[in-house]
N, C-alpha and C positions, 0 to 999 in steps of 0.2 A: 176681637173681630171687627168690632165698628168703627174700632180706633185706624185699622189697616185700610178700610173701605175708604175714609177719608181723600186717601191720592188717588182712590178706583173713578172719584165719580166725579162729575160733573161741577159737585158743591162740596164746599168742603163743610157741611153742616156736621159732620162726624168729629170732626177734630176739634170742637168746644165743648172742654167739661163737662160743662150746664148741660148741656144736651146728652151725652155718653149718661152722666149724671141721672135727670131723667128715667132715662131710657132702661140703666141698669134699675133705679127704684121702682118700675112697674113693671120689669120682667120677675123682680124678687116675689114681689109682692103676690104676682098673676099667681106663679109658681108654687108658693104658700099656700097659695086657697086651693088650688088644683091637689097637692100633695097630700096636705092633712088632712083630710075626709078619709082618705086611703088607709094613709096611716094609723091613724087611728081604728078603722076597723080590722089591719091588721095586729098592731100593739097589743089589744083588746082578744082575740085568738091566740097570740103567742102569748099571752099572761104577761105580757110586759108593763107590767103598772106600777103604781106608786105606790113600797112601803113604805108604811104611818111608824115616826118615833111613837114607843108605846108611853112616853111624858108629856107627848102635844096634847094642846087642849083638845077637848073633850070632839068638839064640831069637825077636826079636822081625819074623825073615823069614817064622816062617811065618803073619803075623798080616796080609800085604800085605793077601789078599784079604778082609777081614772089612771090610763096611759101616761110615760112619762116618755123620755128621752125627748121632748119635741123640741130639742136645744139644736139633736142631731141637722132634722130636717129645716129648718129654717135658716141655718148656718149653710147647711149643702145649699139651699137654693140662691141664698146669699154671693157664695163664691158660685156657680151656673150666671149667674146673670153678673159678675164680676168680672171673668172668665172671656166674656162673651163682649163687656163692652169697655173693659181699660185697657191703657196701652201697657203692653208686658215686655216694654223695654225699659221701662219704671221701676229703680231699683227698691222706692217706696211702696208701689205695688205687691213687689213679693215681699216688702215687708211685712204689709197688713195681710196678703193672702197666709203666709207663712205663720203669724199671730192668730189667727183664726182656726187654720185646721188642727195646731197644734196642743191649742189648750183647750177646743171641743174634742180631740182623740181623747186627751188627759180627763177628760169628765164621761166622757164614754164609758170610760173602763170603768171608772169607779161605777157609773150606771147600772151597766150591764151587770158586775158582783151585785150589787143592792137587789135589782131582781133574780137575780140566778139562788141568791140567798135567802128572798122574800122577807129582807130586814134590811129598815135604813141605816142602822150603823155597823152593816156589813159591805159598806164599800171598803174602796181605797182607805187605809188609817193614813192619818196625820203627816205621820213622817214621810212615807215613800209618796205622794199625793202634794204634799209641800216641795219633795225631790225634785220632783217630775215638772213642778210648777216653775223654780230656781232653773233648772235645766232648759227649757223653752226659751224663759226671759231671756237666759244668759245668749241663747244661740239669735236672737233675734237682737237684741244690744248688738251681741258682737257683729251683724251685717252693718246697722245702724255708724257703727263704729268705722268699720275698715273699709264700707263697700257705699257707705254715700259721703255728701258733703256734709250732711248733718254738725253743725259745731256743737260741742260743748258744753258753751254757756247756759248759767243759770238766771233764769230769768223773775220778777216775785210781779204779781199784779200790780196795776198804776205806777210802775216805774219804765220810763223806755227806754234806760240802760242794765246791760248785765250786771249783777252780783258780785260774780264769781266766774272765772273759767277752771270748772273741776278736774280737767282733762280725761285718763282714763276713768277715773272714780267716777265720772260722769256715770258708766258703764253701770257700776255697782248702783248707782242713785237708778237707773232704772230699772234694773234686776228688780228694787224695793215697788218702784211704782205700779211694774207689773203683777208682782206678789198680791199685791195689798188692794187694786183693784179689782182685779178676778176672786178673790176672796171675797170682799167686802159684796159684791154683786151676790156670789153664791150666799154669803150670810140672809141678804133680803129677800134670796127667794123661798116665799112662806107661804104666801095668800095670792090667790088667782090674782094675775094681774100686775103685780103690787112691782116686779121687779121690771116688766117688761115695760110699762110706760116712762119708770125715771129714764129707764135705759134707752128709749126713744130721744125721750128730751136733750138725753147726755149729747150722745151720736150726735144727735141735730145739730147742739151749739156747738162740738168740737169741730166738726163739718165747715162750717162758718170758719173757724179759726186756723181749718188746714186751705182753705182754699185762699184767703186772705194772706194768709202766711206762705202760699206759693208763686202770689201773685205782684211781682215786682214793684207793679206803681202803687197798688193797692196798700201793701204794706208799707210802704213807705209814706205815702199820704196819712197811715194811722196810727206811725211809731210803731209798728209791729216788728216780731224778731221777723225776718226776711228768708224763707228755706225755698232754693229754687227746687221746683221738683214737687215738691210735696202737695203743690194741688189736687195731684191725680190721686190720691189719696181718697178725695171727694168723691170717686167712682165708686170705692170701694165702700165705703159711709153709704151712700143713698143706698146700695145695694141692701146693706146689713138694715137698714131703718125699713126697707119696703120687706125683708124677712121677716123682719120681729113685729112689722104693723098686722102681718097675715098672720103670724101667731096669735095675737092679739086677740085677732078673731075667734080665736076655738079657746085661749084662753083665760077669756075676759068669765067674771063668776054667773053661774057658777062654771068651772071651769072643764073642758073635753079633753086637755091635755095638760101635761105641767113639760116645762122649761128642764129641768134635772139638769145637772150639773155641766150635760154637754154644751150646755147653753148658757147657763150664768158664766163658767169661767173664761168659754170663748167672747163672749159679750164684757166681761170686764176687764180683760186683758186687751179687746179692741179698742175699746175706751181709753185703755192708758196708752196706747201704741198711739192714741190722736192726739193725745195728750203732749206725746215726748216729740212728735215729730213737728209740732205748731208749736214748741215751748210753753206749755201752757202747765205745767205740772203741777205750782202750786196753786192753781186756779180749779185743778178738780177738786179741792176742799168745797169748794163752792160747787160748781158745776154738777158734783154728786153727791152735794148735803145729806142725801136721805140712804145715801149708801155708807156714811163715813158715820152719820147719827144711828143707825143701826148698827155699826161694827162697834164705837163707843158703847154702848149700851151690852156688848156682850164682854167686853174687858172690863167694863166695870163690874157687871155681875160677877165673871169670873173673880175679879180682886177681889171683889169686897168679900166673898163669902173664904176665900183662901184666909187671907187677913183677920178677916172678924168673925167668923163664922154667919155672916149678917148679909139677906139680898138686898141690893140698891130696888129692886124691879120684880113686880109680882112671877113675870117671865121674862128673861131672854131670848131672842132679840127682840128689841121693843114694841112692836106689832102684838109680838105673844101677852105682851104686857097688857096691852090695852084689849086684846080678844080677852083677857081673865078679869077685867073691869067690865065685861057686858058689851059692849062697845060691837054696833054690829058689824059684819067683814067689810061690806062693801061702804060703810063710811070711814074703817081705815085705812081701805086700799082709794079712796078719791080722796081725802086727804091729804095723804102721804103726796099722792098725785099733782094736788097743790101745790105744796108746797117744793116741789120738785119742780113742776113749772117754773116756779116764782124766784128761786135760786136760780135755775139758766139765762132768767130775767136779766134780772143782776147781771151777771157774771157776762152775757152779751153787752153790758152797757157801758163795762169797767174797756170796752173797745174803743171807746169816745174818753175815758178817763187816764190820761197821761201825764 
C-alpha cells in the first residue's frame, strides 16, 4: 500500500526502501506487543501450551504450561505490515511472502497435534514433516528459477568471481539450503530466548546483503553478486526482525510464550530464502554459527552413540549439554547471544574482504 501511495502524493518519500523498510519494522513490531498479551491469554484457556519431552532436563517441567505457537502470531504480523508496505509487483516479494506462510503452516500443523495430543513427540514424524519441508523449497526454488532473474551462480566468500554455474541443480542446492535451515533453527529452539536473538542478528546481516545486492551501484562499488530486484526483499526482513523483536518481548526468560515450530521453521527458511537471493549461501555457515554448532552437536551425538554405543555430549543439542553441567539458562542463552552477534560481525566485514 505505501509502495502504491508513492505516485498519489506529493513526495515520493514512499518509494525508498529505507523508509517502506522502517515503516514495515515498527508496524510489525507495534503489532507484536498489541497481539501477544491477547494471545496468550487466549492460548492459556484453549490449553494450548507447551508439551515437555519427558528426557529434557530436569528445569524445563516447570515451563509445561507456557503457551506456545507464538511462531504463528509474529509471522502473521510480519506479513500485515509486509502486506501493507512492499511493492507486490516484486517477483521477490512473493517470494519471501510465499517462504513465510508456507513453512509456518508446516509447523503449525505439527503444533497444533503436539497439543491436541499433549505430547511433544506427537507431532508431525519425521518423514511426512521433512515431506512437506522438500515440497515448499522445491515450489519456492522453482518460482526463483523460472519466474525471476535470479542466476545460477555459485558464489563462496572473499572471492568476487563465481565458482561454478550449477544451472538447474542450482535448484536442488537450494531445496538443501532451505531444508537444513529451517531445521537447524527448529533444532535451537530450546531455551527462552535462545533461537529468537541469533535469528534477529541472522535477518539483520542478510538484510544488508539483500539490499546491497539489489542495489546496482552499491554492489558494484563492493564486488558484490548484483541481483536487480532483490532489494525489496529488505521490506520483507525489517518486517520479520520488528516480528521476532515483539516476540522477544514475552519471550525473553523467564518466558510467556514459546516460538513452536510455526515459527522456528518459518524463520529459517526465511533466513535461507536471504541467503539464495543475495548469494550468500556459503556465508550462512557463518552468519548462523550457532545454528549449524547446535545441529553438529546433534549428528554427532546421534553418530557417535549409533557407531559406539558412546555420547560425544552429556545432552543433545548442545545447550542441553551445558543446562546438565549446571550452567545457568540465562548465561547460556547470552552466550550463545554472543557469540552469535560476533559471527554476523565477521561475516558483515568479509563485504570489505575481496
Amino acid at each position: 500500500m505505501l509502495y502504491f501511495l508513492a505516485d498519489r502524493l506529493p513526495f515520493n518519500l514512499f518509494s525508498y526502501i529505507t523508509v517502506r523498510s522502517g515503516a514495515a519494522f515498527c508496524l510489525a513490531f507495534v503489532l507484536a506487543l498489541w497481539f501477544f498479551p491477547r494471545f496468550i491469554v487466549w492460548a492459556k484457556r484453549q490449553g494450548a501450551t507447551q508439551p515437555i519431552l519427558s528426557h529434557a532436563p530436569g528445569g524445563h517441567k516447570s515451563k509445561q504450561n507456557t503457551p506456545t505457537m507464538g511462531g504463528a502470531v509474529f509471522t502473521a504480523c510480519a506479513l500485515i505490515a509486509t502486506l501493507l508496505s512492499v511493492n507486490l509487483s516484486s517477483v521477490y516479494a512473493w517470494g519471501g511472502i510465499l517462504t513465510i506462510a508456507l513453512f509456518s503452516a508446516i509447523g503449525m500443523i505439527d503444533d497444533i497435534r503436539k497439543i491436541y495430543h499433549k505430547q511433544n513427540d506427537k507431532g508431525l514424524s519425521a518423514k511426512p514433516k521433512f515431506i512437506l519441508q522438500i515440497l515448499a523449497a522445491a515450489l519456492v526454488s522453482a518460482l526463483l528459477l523460472f519466474a525471476s532473474n535470479l542466476n545460477t551462480l555459485l558464489y563462496l566468500p572473499f572471492i568476487k568471481e563465481p565458482i561454478a554455474d550449477l544451472g538447474l541443480y542450482m535448484g536442488l542446492f537450494w531445496i538443501l539450503v532451505f531444508a537444513s535451515a529451517s531445521n537447524a533453527v527448529n533444532i535451537t529452539d530450546g531455551l527462552d530466548g535462545l533461537a529468537a536473538a541469533p535469528s534477529i542478528f541472522a535477518i539483520a546481516s542478510l538484510a544488508v546483503f539483500v539490499y546491497l545486492s539489489g542495489h546496482a551501484q552499491l554492489s558494484a562499488a563492493l564486488l558484490l553478486p548484483s541481483v536487480s530486484g532483490a532489494g525489496e526483499t529488505t521490506v520483507i526482513a525489517a518486517a520479520m526482525l520488528g516480528g521476532l523483536l515483539g516476540f522477544l518481548w514475552f519471550n525473553a526468560n523467564p518466558a510467556e510464550v514459546f516460538m513452536g515450530d510455526s515459527g522456528s521453521l518459518s524463520v529459517g527458511a526465511f533466513i535461507a530464502y536471504l541467503a539464495i537471493i543475495s548469494k550468500t549461501e556459503a556465508l550462512l555457515l557463518l552468519i548462523g554459527f550457532i545454528f549449524v554448532v547446535e545441529t553438529i552437536s546433534v549428528i554427532l551425538q546421534v553418530g557417535s552413540y549409533k557407531l559406539r554405543r558412546r555420547r560425544v555430549f552429556l545432552m543433545a543439542p548442545l545447550h542441553h549439554h551445558f543446562e546438565l553441567m549446571r550452567w545457568a539458562e540465562n548465561k547460556i542463552i547470552v552466550r550463545f547471544w554472543i557469540i552469535a552477534l560476533l559471527s554476523n560481525v565477521l561475516a558483515l566485514i568479509t563485504i570489505k574482504i575481496r
